[in-house]
N, CA and C atoms of all chains as a GROMACS GRO file, in nm:
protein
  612
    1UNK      N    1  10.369   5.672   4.150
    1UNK     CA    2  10.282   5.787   4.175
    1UNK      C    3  10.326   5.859   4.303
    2UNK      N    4  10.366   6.001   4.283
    2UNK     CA    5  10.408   6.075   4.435
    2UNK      C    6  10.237   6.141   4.476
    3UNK      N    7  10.283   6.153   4.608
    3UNK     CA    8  10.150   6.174   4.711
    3UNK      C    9  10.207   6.281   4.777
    4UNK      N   10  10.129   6.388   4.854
    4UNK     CA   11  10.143   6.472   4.931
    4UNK      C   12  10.107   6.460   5.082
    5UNK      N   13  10.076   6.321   5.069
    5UNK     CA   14  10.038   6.295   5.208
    5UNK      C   15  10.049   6.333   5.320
    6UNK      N   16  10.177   6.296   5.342
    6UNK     CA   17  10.294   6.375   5.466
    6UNK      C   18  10.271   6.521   5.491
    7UNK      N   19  10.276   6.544   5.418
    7UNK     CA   20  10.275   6.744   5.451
    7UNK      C   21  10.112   6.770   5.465
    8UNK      N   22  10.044   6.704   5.374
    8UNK     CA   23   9.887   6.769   5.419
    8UNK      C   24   9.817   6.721   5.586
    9UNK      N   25   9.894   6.567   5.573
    9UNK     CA   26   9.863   6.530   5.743
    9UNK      C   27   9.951   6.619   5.848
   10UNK      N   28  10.040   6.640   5.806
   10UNK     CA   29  10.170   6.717   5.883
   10UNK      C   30  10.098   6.912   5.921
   11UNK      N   31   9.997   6.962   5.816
   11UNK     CA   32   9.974   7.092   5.823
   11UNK      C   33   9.816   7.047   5.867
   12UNK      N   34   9.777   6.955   5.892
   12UNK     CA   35   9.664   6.946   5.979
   12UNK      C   36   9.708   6.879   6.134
   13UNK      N   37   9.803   6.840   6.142
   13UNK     CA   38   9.866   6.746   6.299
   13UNK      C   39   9.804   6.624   6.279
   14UNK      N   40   9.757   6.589   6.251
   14UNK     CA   41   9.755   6.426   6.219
   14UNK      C   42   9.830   6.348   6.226
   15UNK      N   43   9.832   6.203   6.284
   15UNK     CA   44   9.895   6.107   6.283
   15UNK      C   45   9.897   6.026   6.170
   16UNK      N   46   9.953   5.918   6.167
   16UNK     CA   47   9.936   5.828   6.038
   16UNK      C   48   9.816   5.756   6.105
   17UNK      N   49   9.765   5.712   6.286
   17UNK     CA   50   9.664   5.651   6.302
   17UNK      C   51   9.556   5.719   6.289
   18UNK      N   52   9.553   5.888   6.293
   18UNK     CA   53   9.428   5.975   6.320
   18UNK      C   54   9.355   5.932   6.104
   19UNK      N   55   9.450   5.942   6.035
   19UNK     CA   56   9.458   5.951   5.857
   19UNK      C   57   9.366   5.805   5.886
   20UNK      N   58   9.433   5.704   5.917
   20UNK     CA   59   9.351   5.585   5.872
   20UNK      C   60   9.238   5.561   5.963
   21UNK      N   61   9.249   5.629   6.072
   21UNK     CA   62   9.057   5.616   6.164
   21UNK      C   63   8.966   5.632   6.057
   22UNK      N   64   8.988   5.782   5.991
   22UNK     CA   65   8.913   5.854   5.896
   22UNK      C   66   8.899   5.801   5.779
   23UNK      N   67   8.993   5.719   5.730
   23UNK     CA   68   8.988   5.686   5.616
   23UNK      C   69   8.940   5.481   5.578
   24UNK      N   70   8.876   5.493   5.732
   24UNK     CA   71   8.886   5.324   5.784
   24UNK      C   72   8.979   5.258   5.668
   25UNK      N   73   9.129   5.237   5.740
   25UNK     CA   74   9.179   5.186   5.690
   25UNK      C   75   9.294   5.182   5.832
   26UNK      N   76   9.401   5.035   5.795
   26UNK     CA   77   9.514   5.055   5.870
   26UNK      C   78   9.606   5.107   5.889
   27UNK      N   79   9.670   5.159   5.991
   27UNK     CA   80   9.795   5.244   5.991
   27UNK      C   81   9.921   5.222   5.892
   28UNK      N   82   9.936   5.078   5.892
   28UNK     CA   83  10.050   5.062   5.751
   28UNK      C   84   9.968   5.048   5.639
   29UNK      N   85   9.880   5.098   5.601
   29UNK     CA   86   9.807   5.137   5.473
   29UNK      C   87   9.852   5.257   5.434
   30UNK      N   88   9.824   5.372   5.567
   30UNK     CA   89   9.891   5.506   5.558
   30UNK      C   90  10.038   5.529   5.520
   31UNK      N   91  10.089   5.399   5.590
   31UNK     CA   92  10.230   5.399   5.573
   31UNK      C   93  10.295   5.386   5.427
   32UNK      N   94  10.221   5.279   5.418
   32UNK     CA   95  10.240   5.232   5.233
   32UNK      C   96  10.220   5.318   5.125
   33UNK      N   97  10.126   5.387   5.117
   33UNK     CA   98  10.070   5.501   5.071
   33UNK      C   99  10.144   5.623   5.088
   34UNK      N  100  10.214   5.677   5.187
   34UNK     CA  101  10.300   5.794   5.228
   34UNK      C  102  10.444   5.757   5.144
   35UNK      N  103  10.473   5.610   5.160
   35UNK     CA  104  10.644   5.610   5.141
   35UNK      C  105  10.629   5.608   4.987
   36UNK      N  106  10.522   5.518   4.911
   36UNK     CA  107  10.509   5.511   4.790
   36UNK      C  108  10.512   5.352   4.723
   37UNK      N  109  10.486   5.289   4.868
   37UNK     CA  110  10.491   5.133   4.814
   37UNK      C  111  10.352   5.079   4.795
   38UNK      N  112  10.284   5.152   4.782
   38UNK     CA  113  10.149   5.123   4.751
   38UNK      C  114  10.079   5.199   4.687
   39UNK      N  115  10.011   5.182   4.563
   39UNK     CA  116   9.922   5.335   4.498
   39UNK      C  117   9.792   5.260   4.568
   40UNK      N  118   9.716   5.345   4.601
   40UNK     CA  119   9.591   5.312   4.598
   40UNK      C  120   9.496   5.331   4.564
   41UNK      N  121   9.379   5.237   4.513
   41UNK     CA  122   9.281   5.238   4.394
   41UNK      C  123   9.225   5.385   4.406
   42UNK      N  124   9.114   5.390   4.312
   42UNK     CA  125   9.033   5.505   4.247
   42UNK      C  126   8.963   5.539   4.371
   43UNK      N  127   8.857   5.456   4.385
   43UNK     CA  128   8.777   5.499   4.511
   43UNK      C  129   8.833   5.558   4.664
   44UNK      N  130   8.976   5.477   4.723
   44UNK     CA  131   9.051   5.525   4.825
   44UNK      C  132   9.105   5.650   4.785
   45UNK      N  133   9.147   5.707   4.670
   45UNK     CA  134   9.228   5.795   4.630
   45UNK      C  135   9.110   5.904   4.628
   46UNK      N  136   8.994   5.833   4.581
   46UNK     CA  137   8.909   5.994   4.560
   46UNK      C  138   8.881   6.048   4.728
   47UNK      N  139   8.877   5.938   4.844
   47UNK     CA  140   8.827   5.910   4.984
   47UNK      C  141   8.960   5.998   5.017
   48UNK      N  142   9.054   5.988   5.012
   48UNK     CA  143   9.170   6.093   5.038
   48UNK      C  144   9.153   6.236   5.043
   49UNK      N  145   9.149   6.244   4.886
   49UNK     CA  146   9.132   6.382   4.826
   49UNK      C  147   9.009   6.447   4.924
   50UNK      N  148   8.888   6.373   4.918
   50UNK     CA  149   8.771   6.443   5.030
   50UNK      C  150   8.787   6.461   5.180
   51UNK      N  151   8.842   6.400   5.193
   51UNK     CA  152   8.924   6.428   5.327
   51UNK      C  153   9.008   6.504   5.382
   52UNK      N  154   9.095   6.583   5.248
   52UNK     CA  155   9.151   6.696   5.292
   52UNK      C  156   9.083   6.805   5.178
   53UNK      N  157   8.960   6.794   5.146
   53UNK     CA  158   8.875   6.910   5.108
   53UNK      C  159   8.987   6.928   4.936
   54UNK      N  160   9.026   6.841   4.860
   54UNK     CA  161   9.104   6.865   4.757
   54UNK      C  162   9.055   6.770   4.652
   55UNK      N  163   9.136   6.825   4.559
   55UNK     CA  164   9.097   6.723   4.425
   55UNK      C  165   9.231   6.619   4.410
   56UNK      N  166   9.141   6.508   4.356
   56UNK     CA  167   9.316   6.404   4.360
   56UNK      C  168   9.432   6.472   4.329
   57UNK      N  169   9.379   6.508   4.169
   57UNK     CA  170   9.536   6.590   4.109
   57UNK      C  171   9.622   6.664   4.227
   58UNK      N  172   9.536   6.737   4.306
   58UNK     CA  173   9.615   6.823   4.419
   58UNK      C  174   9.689   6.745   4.562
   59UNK      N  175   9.621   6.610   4.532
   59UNK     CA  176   9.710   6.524   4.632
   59UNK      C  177   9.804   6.415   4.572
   60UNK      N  178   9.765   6.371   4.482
   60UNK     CA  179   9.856   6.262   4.339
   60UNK      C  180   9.889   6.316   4.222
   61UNK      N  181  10.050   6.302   4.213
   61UNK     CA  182  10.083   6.318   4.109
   61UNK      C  183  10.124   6.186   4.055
   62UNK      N  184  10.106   6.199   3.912
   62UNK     CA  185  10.147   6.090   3.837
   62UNK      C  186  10.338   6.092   3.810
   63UNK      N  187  10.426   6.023   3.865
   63UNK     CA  188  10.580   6.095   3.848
   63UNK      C  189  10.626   6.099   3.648
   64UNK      N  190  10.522   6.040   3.609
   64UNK     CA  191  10.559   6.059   3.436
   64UNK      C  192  10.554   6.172   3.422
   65UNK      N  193  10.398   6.202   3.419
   65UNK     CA  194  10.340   6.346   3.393
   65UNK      C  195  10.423   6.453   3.428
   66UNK      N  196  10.514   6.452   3.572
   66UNK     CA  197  10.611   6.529   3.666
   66UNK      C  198  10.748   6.533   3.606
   67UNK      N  199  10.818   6.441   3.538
   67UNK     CA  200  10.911   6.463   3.500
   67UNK      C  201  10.960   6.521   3.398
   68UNK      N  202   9.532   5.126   6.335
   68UNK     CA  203   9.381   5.053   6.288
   68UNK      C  204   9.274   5.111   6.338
   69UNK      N  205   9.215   5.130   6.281
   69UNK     CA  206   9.067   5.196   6.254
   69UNK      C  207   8.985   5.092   6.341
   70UNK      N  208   8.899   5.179   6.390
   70UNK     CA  209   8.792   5.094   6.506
   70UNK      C  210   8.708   4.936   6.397
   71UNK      N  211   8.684   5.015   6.300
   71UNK     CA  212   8.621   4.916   6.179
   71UNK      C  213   8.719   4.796   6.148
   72UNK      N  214   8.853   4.831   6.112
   72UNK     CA  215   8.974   4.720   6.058
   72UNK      C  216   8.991   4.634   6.224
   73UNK      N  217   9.008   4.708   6.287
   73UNK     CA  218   9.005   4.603   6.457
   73UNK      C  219   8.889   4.522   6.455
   74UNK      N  220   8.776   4.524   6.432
   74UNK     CA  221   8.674   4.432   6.447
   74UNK      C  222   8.676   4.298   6.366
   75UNK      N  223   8.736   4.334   6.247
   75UNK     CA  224   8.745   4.303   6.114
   75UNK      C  225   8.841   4.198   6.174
   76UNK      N  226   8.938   4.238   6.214
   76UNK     CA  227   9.068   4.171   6.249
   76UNK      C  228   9.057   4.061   6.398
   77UNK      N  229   8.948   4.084   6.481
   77UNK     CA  230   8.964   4.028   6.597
   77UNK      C  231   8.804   3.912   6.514
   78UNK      N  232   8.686   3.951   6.467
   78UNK     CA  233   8.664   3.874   6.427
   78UNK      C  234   8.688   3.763   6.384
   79UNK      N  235   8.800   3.788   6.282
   79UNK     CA  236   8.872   3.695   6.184
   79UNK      C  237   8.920   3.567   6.304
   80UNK      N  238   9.032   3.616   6.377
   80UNK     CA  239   9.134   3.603   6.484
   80UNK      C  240   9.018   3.440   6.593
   81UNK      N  241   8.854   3.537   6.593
   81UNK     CA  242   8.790   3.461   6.673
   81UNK      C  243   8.714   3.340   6.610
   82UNK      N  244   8.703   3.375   6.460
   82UNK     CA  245   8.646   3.250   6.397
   82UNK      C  246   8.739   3.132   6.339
   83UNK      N  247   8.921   3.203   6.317
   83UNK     CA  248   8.980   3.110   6.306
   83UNK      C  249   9.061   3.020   6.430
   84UNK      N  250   9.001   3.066   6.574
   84UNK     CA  251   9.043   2.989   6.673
   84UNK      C  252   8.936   2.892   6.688
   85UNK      N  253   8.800   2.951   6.669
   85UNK     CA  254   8.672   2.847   6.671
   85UNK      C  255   8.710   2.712   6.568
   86UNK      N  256   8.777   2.766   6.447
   86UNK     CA  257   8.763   2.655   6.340
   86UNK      C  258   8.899   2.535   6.410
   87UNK      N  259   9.055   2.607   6.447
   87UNK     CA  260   9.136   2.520   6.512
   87UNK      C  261   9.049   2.455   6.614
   88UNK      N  262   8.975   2.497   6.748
   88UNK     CA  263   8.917   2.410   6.796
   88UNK      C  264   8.886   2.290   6.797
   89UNK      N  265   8.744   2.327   6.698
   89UNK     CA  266   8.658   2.254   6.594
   89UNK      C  267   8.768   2.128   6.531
   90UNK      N  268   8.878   2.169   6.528
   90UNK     CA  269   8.941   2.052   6.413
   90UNK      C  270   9.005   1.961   6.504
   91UNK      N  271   9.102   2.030   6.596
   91UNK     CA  272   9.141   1.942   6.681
   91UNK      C  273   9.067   1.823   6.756
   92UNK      N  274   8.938   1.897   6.828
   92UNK     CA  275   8.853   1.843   6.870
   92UNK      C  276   8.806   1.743   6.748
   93UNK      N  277   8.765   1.705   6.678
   93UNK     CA  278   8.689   1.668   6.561
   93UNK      C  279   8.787   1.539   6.517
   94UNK      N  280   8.917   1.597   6.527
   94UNK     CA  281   9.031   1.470   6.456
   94UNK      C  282   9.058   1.396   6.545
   95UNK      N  283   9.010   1.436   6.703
   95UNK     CA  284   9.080   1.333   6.807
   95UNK      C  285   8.927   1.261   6.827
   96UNK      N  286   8.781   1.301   6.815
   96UNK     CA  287   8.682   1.290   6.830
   96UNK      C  288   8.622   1.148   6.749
   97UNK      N  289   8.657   1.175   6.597
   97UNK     CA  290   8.635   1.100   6.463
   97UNK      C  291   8.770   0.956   6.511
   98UNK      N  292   8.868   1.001   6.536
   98UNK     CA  293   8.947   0.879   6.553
   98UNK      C  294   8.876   0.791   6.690
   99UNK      N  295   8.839   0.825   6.792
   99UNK     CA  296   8.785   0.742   6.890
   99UNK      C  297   8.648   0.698   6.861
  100UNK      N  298   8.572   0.790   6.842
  100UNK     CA  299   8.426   0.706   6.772
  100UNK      C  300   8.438   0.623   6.705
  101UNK      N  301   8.516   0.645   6.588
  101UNK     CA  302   8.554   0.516   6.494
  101UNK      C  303   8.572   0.397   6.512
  102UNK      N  304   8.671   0.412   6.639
  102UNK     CA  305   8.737   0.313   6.656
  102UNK      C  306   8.627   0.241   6.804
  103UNK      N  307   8.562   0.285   6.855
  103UNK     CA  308   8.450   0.264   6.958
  103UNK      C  309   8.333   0.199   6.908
  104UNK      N  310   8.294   0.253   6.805
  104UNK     CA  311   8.161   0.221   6.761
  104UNK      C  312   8.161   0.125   6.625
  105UNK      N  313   8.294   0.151   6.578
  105UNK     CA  314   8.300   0.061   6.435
  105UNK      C  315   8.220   0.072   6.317
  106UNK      N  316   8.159   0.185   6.289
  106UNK     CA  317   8.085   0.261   6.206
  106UNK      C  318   8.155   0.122   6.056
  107UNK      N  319   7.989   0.137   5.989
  107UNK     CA  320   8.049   0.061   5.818
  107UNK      C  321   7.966   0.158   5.745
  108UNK      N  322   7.982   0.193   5.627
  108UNK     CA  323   7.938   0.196   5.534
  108UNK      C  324   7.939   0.357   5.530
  109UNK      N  325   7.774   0.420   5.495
  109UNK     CA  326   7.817   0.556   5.439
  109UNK      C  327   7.791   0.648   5.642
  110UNK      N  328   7.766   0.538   5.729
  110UNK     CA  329   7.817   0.655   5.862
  110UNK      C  330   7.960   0.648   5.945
  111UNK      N  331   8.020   0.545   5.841
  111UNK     CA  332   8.173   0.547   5.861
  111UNK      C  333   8.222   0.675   5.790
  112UNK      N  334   8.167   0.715   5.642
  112UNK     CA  335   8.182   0.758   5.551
  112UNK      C  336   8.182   0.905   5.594
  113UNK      N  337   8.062   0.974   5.696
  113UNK     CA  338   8.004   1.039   5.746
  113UNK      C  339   8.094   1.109   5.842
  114UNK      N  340   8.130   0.989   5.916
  114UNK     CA  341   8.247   0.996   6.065
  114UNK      C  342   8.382   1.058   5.997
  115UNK      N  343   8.420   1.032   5.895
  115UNK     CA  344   8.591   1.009   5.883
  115UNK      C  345   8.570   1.168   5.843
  116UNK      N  346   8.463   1.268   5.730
  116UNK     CA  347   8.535   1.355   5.718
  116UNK      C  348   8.504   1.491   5.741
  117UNK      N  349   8.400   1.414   5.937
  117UNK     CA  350   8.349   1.544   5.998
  117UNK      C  351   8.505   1.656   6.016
  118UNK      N  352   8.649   1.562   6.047
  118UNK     CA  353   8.724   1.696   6.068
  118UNK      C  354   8.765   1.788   5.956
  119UNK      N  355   8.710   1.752   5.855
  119UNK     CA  356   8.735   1.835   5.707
  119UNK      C  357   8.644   1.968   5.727
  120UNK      N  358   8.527   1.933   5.784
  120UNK     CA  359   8.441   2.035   5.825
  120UNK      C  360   8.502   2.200   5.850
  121UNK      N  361   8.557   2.183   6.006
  121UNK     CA  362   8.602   2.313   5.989
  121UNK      C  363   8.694   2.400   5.906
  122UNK      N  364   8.774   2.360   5.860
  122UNK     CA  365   8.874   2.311   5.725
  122UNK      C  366   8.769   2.432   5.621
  123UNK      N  367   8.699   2.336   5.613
  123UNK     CA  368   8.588   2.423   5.498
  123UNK      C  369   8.536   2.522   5.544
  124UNK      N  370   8.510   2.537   5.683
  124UNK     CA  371   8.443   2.628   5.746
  124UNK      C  372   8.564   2.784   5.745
  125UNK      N  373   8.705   2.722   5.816
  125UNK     CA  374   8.794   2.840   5.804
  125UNK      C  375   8.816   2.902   5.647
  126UNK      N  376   8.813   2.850   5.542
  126UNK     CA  377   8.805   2.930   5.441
  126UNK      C  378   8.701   3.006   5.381
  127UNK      N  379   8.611   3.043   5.444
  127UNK     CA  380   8.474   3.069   5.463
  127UNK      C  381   8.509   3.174   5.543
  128UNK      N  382   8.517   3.152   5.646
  128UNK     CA  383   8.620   3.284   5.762
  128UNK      C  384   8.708   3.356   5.712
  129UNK      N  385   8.788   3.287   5.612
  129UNK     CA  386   8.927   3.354   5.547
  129UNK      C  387   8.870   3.490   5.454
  130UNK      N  388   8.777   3.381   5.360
  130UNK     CA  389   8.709   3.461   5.216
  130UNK      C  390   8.612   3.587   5.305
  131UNK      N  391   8.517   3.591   5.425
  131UNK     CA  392   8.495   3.717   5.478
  131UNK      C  393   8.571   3.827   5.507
  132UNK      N  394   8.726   3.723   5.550
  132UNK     CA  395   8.800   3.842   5.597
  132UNK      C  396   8.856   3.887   5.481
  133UNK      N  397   8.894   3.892   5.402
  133UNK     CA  398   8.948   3.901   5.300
  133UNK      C  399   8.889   4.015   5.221
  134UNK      N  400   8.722   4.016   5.214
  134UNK     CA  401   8.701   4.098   5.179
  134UNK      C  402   8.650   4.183   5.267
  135UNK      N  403   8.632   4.200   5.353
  135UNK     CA  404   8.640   4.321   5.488
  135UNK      C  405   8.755   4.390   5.500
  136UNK      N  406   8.897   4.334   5.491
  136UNK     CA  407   9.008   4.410   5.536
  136UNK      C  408   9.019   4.507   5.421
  137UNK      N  409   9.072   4.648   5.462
  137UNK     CA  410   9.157   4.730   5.344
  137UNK      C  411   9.252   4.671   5.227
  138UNK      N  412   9.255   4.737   5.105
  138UNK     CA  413   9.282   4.706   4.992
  138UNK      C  414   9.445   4.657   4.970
  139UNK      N  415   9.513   4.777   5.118
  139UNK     CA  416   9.623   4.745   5.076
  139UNK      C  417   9.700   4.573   5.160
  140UNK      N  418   9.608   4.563   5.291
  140UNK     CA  419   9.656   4.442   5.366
  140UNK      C  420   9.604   4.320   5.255
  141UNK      N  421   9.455   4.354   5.216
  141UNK     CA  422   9.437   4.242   5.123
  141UNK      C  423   9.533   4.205   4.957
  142UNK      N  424   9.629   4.289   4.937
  142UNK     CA  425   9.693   4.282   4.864
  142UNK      C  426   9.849   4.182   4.934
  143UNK      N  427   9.844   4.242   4.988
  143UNK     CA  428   9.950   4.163   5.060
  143UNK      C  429   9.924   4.013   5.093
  144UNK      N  430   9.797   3.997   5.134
  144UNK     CA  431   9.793   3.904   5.156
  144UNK      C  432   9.759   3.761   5.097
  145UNK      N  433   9.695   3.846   4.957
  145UNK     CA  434   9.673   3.772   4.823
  145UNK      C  435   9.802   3.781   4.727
  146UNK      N  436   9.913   3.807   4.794
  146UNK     CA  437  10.069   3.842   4.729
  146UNK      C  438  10.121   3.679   4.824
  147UNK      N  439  10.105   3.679   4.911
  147UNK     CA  440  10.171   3.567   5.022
  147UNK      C  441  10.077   3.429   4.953
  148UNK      N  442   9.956   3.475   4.932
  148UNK     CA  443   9.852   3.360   4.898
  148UNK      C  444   9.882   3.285   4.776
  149UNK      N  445   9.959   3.377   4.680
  149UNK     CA  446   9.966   3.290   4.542
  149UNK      C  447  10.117   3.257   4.590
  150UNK      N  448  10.221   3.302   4.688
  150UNK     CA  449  10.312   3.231   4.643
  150UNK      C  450  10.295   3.079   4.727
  151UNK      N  451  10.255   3.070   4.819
  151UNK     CA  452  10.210   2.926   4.894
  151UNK      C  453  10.171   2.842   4.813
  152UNK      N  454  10.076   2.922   4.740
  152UNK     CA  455   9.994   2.809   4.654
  152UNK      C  456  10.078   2.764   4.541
  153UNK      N  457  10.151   2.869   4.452
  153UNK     CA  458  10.294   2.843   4.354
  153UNK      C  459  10.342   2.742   4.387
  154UNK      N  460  10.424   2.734   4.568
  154UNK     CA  461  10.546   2.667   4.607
  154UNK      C  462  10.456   2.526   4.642
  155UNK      N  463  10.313   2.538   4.707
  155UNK     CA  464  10.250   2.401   4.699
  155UNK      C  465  10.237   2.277   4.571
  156UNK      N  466  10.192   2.391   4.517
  156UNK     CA  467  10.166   2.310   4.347
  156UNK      C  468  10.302   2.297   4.272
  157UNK      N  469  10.407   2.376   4.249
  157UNK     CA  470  10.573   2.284   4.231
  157UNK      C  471  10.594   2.179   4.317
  158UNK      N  472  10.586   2.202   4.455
  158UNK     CA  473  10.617   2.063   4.512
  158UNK      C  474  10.580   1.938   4.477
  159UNK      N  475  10.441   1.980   4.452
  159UNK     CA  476  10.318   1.844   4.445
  159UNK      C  477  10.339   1.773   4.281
  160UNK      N  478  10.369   1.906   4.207
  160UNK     CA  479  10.414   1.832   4.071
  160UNK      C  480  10.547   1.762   4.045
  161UNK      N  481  10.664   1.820   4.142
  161UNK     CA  482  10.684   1.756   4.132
  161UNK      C  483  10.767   1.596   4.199
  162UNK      N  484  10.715   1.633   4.308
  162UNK     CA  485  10.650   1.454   4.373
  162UNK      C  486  10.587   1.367   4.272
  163UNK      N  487  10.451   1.426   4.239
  163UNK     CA  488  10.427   1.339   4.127
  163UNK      C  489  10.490   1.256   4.041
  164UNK      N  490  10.598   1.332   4.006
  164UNK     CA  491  10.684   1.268   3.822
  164UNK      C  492  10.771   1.199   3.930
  165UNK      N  493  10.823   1.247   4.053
  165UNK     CA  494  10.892   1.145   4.121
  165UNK      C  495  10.823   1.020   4.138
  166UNK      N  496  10.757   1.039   4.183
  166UNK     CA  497  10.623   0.885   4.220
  166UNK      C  498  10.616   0.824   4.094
  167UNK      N  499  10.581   0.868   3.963
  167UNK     CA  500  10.544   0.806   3.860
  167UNK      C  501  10.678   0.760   3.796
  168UNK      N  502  10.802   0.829   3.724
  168UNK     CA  503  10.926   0.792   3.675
  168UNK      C  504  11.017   0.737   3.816
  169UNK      N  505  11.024   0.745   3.914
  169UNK     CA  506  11.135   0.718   3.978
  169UNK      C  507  11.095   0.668   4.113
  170UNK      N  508  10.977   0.596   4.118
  170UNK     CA  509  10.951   0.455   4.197
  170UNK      C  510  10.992   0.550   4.355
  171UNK      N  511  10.933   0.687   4.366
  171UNK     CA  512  10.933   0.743   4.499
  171UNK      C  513  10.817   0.700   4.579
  172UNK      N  514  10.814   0.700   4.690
  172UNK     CA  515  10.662   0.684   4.734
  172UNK      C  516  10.555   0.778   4.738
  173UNK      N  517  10.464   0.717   4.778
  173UNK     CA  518  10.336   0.848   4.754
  173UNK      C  519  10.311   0.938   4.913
  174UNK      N  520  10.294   1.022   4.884
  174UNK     CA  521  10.323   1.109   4.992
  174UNK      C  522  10.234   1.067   5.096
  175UNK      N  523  10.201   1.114   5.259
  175UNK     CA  524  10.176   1.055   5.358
  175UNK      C  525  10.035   1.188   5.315
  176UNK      N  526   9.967   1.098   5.426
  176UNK     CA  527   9.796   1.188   5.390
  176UNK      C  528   9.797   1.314   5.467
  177UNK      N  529   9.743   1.416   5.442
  177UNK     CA  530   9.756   1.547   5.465
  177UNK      C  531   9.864   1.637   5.400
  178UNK      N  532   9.996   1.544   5.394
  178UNK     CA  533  10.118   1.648   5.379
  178UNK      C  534  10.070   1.777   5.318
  179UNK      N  535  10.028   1.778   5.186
  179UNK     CA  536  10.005   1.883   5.099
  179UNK      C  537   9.947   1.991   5.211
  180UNK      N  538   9.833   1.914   5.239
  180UNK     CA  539   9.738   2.029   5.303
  180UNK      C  540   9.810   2.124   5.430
  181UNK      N  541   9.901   2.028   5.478
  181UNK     CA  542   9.968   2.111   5.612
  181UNK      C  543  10.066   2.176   5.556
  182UNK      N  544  10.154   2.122   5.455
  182UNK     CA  545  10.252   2.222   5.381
  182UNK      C  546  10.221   2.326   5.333
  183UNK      N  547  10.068   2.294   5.271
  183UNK     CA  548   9.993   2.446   5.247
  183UNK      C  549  10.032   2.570   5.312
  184UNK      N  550   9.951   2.539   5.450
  184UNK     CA  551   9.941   2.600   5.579
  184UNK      C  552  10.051   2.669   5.593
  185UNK      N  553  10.180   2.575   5.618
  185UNK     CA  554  10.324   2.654   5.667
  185UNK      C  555  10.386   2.706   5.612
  186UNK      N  556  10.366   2.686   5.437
  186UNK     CA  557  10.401   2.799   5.368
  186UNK      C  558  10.367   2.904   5.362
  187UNK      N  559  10.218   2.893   5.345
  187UNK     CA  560  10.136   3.021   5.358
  187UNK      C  561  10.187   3.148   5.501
  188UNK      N  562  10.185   3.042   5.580
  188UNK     CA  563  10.246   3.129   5.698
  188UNK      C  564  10.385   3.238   5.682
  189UNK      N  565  10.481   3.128   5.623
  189UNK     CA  566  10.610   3.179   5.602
  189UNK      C  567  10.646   3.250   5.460
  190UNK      N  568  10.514   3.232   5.389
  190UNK     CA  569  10.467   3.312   5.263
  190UNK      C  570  10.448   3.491   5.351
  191UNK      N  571  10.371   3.480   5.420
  191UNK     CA  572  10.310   3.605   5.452
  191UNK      C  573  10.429   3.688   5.569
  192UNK      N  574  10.524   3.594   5.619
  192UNK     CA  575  10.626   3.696   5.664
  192UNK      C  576  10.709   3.734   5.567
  193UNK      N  577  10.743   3.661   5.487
  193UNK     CA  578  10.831   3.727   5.380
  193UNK      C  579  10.808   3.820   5.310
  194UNK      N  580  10.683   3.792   5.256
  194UNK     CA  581  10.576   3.934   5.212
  194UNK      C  582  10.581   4.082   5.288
  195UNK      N  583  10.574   4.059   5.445
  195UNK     CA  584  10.580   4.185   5.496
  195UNK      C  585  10.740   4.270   5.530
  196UNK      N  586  10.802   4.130   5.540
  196UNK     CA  587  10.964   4.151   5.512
  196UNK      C  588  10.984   4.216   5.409
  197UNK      N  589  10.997   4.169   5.290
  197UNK     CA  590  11.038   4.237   5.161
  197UNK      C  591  10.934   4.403   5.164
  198UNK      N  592  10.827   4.400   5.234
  198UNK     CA  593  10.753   4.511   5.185
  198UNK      C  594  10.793   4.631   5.324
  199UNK      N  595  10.868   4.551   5.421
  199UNK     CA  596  10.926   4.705   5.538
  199UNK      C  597  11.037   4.699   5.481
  200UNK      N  598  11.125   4.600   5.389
  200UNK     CA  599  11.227   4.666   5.316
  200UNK      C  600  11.236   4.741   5.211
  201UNK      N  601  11.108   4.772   5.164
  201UNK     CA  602  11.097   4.884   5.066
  201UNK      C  603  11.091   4.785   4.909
  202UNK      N  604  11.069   4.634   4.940
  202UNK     CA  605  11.069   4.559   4.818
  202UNK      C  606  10.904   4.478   4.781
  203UNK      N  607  10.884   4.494   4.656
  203UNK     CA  608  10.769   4.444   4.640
  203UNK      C  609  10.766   4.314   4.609
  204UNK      N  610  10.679   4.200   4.643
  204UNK     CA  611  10.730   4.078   4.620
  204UNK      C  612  10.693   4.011   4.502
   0.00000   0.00000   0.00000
């Protein structure tokens, strides 16, 4: 699953520690999640999306669906 | 880490130094009473497996933390958890068929339980190894 992570934290200045304050979670959570070694569940993913005011689809793509 | 995952984490950190305490104290404690007072029957029984106590108590500590931490550390760490327990239970099986077909001896008391431990340990660096190398374990 690709994420937009990087660029939506990147066009707000965010850190990977400021993402996981907000998202109570750990900094290599953010990490895992950004590079792609981690999907993370339904509920974290929807906690994302509200966090940058978006809908999952607009922060997760599925790479099947993409190719 | 999140102000919430730090608490989570120093908690953990403070109930599993209470439980080492607890055990040390307890195994050097149970061996001198024992041997002082000469306990028979069920407060010998009583004595021998107060140091099991904290033992039981740290997985109790473990299972809170476990489910307090984020989804993705608890994955990891239930990734390190089954392989300890994998590499415990091959060992132990097979010691066993050694002991039973091939007249090995029977293992010394604790081993399992401390082999547990140091796998688990060296379970959970490998885990984070393979996972900053970009490998899932």
């Amino acid at each position: 699953m690709k994420n937009r992570l990087k660029v939506l934290r990147a066009e707000r200045n965010w850190s990977q520690a400021d993402l996981a304050d907000r998202l109570d979670v750990s900094r290599q959570s953010v990490n895992a999640i950004e590079t792609g070694k981690y999907d993370p569940s339904l509920p974290l993913a929807f906690k994302i999306a509200r966090i940058f005011e978006m809908t999952i689809e607009q922060v997760f793509t599925d790479e099947a669906e993409a190719a | 880490m999140s102000a919430t995952q730090k608490t989570v984490r120093r908690d953990y950190i403070v109930s599993a130094l209470i439980c080492a305490t607890a055990y040390v104290g307890l195994v050097f404690g149970a061996k001198v009473a024992i041997g002082h007072f000469d306990p028979q029957g069920p407060l010998l029984m009583a004595m021998a497996v107060t140091p099991a106590i904290p033992i039981i108590a740290y997985f109790f500590a473990f299972g809170r933390y476990l489910a307090r931490i984020d989804e993705y550390q608890r994955d990891l760490i239930i990734r390190a958890l089954l392989i300890a327990v994998a590499a415990t239970i091959s060992i132990s099986a097979v010691w066993d068929f050694l002991q039973a077909y091939g007249g090995v001896a029977p293992p010394e008391p604790f081993i399992f339980t401390t082999g547990f431990i140091a796998l688990f340990g060296i379970s959970q660096g490998l885990t984070k190894l393979l996972e900053k190398f970009g490998r899932r374990s």
